[in-house]
C-alpha positions as CSV (number, residue, x, y, z in Angstrom):
1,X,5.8,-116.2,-94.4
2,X,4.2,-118.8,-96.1
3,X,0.7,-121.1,-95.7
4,X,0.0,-121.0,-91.8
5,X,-3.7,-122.7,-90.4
6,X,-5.2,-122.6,-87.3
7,X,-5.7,-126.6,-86.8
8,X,-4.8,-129.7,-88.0
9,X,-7.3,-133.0,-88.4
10,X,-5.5,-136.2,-89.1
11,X,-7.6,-138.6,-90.3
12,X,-7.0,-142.6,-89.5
13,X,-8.8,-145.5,-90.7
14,X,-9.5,-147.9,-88.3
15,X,-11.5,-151.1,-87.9
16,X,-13.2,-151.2,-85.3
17,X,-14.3,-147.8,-84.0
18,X,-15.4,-148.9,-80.5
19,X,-12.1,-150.7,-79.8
20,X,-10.2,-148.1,-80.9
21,X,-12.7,-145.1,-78.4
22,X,-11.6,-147.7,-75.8
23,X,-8.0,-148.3,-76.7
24,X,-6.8,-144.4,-76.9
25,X,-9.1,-143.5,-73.8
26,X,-6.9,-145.7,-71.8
27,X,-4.0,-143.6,-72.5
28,X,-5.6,-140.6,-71.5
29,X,-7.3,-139.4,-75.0
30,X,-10.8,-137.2,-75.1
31,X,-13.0,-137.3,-77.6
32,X,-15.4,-134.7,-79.0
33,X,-19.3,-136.1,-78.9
34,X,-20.5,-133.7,-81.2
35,X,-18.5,-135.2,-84.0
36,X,-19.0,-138.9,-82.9
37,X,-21.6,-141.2,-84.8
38,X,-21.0,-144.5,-85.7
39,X,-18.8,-143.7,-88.6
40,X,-16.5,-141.9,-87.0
41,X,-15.5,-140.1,-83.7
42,X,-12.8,-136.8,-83.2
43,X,-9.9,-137.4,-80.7
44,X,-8.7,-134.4,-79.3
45,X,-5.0,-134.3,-78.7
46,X,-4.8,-130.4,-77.9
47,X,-6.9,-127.1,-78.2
48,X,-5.5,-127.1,-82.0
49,X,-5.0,-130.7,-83.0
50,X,-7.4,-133.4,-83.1
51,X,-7.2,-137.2,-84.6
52,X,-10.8,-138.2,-86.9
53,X,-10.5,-141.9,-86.2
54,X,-12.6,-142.7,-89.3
55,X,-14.0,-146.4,-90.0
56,X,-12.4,-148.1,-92.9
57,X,-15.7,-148.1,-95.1
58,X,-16.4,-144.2,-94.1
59,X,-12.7,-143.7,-94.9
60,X,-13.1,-144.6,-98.4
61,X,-15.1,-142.5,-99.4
62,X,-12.6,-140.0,-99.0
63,X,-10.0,-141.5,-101.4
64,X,-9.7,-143.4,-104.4
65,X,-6.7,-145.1,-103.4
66,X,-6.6,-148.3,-101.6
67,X,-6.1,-148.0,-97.8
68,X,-2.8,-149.2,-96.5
69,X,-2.4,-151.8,-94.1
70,X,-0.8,-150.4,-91.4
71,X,0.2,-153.6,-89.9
72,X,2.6,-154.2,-93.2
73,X,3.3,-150.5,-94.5
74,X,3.5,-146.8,-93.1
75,X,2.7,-143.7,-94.5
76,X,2.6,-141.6,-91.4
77,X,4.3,-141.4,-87.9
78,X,2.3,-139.3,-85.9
79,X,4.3,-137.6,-83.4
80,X,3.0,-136.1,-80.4
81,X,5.2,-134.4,-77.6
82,X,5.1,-134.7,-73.9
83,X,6.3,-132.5,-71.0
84,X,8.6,-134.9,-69.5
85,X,10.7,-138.4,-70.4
86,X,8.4,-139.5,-67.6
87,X,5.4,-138.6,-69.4
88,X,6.3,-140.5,-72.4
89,X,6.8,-143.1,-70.2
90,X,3.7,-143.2,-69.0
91,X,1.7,-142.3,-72.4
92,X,3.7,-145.5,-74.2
93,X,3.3,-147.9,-71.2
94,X,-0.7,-147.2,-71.3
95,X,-0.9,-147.5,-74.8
96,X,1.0,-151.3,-74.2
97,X,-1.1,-152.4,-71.3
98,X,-4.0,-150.9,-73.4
99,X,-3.1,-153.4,-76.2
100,X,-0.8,-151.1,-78.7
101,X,2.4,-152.7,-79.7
102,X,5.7,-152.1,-79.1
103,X,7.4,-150.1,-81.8
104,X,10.9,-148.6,-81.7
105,X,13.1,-148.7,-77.9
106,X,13.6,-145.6,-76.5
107,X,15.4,-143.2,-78.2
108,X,17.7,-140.7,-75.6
109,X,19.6,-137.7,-76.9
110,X,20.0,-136.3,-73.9
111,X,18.1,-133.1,-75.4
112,X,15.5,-135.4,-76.9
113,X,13.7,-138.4,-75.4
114,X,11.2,-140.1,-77.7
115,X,9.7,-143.6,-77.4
116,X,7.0,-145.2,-79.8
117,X,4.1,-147.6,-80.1
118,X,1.7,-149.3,-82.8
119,X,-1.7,-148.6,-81.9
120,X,-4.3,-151.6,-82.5
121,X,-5.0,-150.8,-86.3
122,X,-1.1,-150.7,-86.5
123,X,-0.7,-147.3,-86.8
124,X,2.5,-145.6,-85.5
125,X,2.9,-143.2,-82.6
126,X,5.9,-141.4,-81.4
127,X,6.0,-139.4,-78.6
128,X,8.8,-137.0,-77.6
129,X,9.9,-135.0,-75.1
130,X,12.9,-131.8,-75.9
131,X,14.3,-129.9,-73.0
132,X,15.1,-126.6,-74.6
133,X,16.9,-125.5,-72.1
134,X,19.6,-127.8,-73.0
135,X,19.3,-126.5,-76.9
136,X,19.4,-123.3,-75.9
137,X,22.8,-124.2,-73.4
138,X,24.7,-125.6,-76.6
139,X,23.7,-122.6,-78.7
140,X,25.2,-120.3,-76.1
141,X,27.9,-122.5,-75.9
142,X,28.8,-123.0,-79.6
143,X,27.7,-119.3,-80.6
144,X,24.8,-121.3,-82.9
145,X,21.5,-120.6,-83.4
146,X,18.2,-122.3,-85.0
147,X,15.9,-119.8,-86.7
């Protein structure tokens, strides 16, 4: 069976905590006060998932290697999915008119629907949308299967 955990933190550096509070609650993000100081603050994306948007000093002291720039280099993509291609519409177009850049177009796969953004530190989002109902059509059709 393998390693399986309950939760998952991922932890971003940013540089300006405020801005970045008021950048990803324009697209609709909570946050959790009870783990919100000036340091840092916990984004909560789901029941099970949550982003620790972590000042660049505070973030340090949690590595001995060099933060990347995320407006030159990635390490990460974080991908988050939506219910609809409308609600990735919607999430994307926030996160622009909030002041996120634009990453990749819009990716269609008919099955799959995935559009991207850079949020103000530069970091990438991705958020996708999969109709498995249209998965599970082709593996009835072609006699296929994912496990």
């Amino acid at each position: 069976m393998g390693l399986k955990t309950d939760k998952i933190f991922v932890n971003l550096p940013v540089k300006d905590l405020n801005k970045s509070i008021d950048f990803f609650t324009k697209i609709g993000f909570e946050f959790n006060a009870q783990f919100t100081n000036e340091n840092a603050t916990c984004m909560v994306i789901s029941e099970n998932i949550f982003v620790m948007l972590l000042v660049e000093d505070y973030f340090k002291t949690f590595t001995k290697k060099e933060i990347s720039d995320a407006t030159k280099s990635t390490e990460v993509i974080v991908a988050l999915s939506a219910e609809s291609k409308e609600k990735v519409n919607e999430i994307v177009n926030k996160a622009l008119a909030a002041g996120g850049k634009p990453s990749n177009d819009p990716i269609d796969q008919g099955f799959m629907y995935g559009w991207s953004f850079q949020d103000i530190d530069g970091h990438l989002w991705e958020i996708m949308y999969m109709d498995e109902s249209i998965i599970h059509q082709s593996q009835q059709l072609t006699g296929t299967e994912v496990k």
